[in-house]
N, C-alpha and C positions, 0 to 999 in steps of 0.2 A: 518314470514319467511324472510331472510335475507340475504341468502348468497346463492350463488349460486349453488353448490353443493347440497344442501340440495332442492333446489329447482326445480332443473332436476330429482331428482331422483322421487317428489314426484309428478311433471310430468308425470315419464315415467311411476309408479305405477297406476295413475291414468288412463292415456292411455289405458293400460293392463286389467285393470279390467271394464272398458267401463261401462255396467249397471247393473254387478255384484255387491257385495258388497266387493270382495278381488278377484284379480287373484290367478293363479295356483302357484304354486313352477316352474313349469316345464313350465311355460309364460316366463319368468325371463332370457332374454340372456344377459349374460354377455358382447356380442361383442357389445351391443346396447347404453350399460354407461360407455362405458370404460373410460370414460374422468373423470368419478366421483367412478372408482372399491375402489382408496384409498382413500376417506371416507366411504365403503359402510358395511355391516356385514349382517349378518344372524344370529339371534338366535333361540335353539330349544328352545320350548316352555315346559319346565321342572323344572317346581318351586322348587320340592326335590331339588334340583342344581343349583337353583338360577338362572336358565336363561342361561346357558352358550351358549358361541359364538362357533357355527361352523361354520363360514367365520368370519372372520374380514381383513379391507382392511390397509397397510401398513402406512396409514399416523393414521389411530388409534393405532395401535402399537407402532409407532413410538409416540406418545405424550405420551401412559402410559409405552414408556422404558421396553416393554415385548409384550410377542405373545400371544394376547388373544383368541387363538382359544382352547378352551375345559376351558377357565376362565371363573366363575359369573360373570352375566352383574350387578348383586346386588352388588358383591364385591368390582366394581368403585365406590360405592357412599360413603357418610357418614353414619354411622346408622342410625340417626336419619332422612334418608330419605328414608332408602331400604322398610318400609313399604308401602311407597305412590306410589315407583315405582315398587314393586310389585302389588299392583292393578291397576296400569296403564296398566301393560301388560296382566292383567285378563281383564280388560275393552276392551284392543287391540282386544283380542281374543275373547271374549264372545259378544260386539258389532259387531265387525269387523270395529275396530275404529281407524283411525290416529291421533296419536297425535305427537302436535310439544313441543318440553321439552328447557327450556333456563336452562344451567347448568354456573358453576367457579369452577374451578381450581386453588387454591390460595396455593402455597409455599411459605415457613418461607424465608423474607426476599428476597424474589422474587416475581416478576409482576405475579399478575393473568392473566388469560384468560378466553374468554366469551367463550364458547361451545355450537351450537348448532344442537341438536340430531331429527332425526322424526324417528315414529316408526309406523310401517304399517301391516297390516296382511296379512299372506301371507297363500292361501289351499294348504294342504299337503293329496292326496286323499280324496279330499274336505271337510277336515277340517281345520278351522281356528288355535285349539289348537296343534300345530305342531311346525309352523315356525312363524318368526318375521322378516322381511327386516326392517332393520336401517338403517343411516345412520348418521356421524355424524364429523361434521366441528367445526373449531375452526376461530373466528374474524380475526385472525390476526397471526401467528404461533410465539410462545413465543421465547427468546433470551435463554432458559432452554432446549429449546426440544435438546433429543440425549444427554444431561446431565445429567434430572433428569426426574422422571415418572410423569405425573401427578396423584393426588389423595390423599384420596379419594374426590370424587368430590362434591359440593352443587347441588341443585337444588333450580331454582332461578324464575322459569318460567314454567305456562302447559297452553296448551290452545288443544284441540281439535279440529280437521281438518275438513271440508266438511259433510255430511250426511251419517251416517253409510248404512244408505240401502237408495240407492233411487227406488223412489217411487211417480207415479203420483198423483200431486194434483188434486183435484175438484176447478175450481174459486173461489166458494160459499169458500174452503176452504183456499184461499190462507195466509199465514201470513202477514200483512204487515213490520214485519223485517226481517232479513236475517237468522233467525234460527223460528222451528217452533213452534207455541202459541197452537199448537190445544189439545197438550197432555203436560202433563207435564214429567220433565226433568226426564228420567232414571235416575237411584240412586244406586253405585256399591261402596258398603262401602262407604267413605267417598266422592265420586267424585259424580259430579253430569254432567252429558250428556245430552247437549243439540243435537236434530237432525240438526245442521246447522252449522255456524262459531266460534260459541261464547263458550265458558264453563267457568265451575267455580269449585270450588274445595275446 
């Protein structure tokens, strides 16, 4: 995690949900990030539909040159990536998992841009399959934006955030690394879930 924006937000996510495994929808003040609303979005959690955004914040708009609010979040990508990032937000929801996603943007003849997205679960009448709080910054803002849209996008990078549920340990059971040895790694299609910092895919 790298950039700032991406990093308050997963902050204040974190904050909110204390030793739950996701906060509420209705935890969520907006007056509280407003320094980071335009990178921020919400999506419903609606696979028929690809995920579409019902918030999305102006500087994500502003990179894909359109208003994604009722757009697929599947529809940013490449094809040959919307499958992986469709079980990433079945993982989001069915673990109650954040993940951090390194995406590019690369136009014909114009400078890429590194992207990067976290996606967190959010209870909607306490369920996870509902809502999705993203959020999603770019390195450096291209010399394109306000020109051209970006897309569709790569995905260049996944890694998995924190401990989907915490949960005390026994000593007897502690791990000695930072993700945990006692069970092996949940398995959701092709991804694999580790309980700590680490994943793989």
């Amino acid at each position: 995690m790298k950039l700032a924006a991406t990093i308050e937000l997963y902050a204040y996510w974190n904050r909110l949900r204390g030793a739950r495994s996701a906060p509420e929808r209705n935890d969520v003040d907006p007056g509280a990030i407003r320094g980071v609303l335009a990178d921020t979005f919400v999506l419903d959690f609606d696979n028929k539909r690809g995920f579409p955004f019902r918030i999305a914040g102006s500087r994500a708009n502003a990179l894909f040159l359109k208003e994604l609010r009722g757009f697929s979040f599947l529809e940013l990508w490449r094809d040959a990536d919307r499958e992986e990032l469709d079980s990433i937000l079945h993982c989001v929801a069915d673990e109650a998992q954040a993940f951090l996603i390194g995406a590019e943007a690369r136009l014909p003849s114009l400078d890429a841009v590194d992207i990067e997205i976290i996606l967190m679960p959010l209870r909607h009448h306490g369920l996870t399959h509902a809502r999705v709080l993203g959020g999603l910054a770019v390195h450096a803002a291209p010399a394109w934006t306000g020109l051209s849209g970006a897309g569709p996008i790569a995905l260049t990078s996944l890694r998995a955030l924190g401990r989907p549920t915490p949960e005390p340990l026994k000593p007897e059971d502690a791990p000695p690394a930072d993700f945990s040895l006692r069970v092996t790694p949940r398995r959701y299609k092709h991804l694999f879930v580790y309980s700590g910092d680490r994943s793989t895919s």
